[in-house]
N, C-alpha and C positions, 0 to 999 in steps of 0.2 A: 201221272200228272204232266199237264202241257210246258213246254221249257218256259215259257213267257211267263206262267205262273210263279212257277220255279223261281223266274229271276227278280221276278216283282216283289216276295219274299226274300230272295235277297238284299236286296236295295232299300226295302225298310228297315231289314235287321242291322244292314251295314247303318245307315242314317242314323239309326236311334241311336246307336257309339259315338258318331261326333256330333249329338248336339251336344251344347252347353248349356244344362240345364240349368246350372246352380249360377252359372255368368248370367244367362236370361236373368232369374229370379234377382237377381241381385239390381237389378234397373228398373224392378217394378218397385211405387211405390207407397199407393192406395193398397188398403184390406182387400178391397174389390178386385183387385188386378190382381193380387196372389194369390186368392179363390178361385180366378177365371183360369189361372195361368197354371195351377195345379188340377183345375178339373180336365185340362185340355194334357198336361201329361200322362195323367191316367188314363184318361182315351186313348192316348196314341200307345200308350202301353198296350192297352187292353188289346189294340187292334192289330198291332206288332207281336203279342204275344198267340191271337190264334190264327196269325198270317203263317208262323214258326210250324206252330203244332199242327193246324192241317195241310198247310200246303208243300212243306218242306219234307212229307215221307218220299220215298221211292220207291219206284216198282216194286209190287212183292215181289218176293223169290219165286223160281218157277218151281212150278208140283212136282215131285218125282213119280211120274203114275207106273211105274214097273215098279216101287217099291210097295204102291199097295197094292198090286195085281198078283204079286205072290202073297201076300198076307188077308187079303179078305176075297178077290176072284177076278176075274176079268172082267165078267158080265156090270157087274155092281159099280165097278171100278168105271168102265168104258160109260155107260151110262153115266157119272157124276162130270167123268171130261167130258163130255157133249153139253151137258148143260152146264160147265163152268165156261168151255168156250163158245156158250153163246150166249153168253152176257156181255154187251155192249156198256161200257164207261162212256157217257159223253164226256165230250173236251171240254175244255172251261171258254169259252170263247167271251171275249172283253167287248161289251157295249155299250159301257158307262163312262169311261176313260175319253175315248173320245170326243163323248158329248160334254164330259166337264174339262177336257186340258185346255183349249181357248179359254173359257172363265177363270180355268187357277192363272193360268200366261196373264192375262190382264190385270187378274186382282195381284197378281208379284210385280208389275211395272207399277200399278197404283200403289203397293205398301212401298217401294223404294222411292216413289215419289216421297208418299207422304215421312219416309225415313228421312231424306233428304230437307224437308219443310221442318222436322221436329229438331234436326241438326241445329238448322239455320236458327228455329229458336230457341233451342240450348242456350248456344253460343250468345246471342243477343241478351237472353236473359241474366245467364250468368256474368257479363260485363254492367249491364246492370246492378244486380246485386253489389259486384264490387265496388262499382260508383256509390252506390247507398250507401254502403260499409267505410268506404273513405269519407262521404261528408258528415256518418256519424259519427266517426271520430275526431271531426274537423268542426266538428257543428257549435262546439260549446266557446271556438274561440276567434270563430269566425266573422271577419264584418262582414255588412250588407254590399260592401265592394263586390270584394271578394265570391260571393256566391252569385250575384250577379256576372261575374265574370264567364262562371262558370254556366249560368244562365238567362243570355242575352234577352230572349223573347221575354222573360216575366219584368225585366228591366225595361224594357218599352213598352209595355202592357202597364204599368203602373207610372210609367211616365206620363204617359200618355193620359189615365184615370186621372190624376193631379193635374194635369195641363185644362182639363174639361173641368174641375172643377168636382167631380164626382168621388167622393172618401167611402163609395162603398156603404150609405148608407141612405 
């Protein structure tokens, strides 16, 4: 097996230990996303696990040809090493990697973008929420001041409808 092989299987087997699979799952929150989100563990499983089993053997052991050259002859024997060593292994040679590492490099700028834009509206939303959550609890003993206060624009949007003469109707 080629070392580059060798180490690409390592690197997945290492990776697959620190992801957080159970932290991921735990931020999805549609049916749909932990369907998508468990079928894509199992693929990476699946792909991790025969990255392991084929690519992680090591060189066989070498033949001991003088142990079977007393036990079965020379002749029979020298014959089988001629044609064990002239079987050629090709090497594994990578030409896929290349053509896709620019597209993953750009789709990993593009998901930290878009990480960074889902931040942003976290945070916006969730202060949201808690503004809604304070004027529900505010709501039942609240004047028309008061929520004006807290909402200039609909306070000059309806001044303004009254000023015109127009009730909205």
């Amino acid at each position: 097996m080629s070392g580059s092989v060798k180490k690409i299987a390592d690197v997945t087997f290492k990776a697959g230990r620190t992801i957080d699979w159970e932290g991921m799952a735990k931020l999805l929150v549609t049916d749909e996303a932990r369907k998508e989100f468990s079928s894509l563990r199992r693929a990476f499983d699946d792909v991790n696990s025969q990255l392991q089993t084929k690519y992680s053997q090591q060189e066989p052991e070498p033949i001991n040809w003088e142990y079977y050259r007393k036990g079965i002859g020379s002749r029979l024997v020298d014959m089988y090493k001629e044609a064990y060593e002239s079987i050629e292994i090709p090497k594994f040679v990578d030409k896929v990697t290349p053509q896709y590492k620019p597209k993953f490099d750009a789709l990993l700028v593009e998901l930290k973008e878009a990480e960074q834009k889902s931040l942003k509206e976290s945070e916006r939303l969730e202060k949201e929420v808690a503004d809604v959550q304070e004027l529900k609890k505010k709501f039942s003993t609240m004047t028309a001041e008061e929520y004006f206060e807290k909402h200039p624009e609909l306070k000059k949007k309806f001044d303004d409808e009254m000023r015109n003469d127009y009730w909205g109707y």
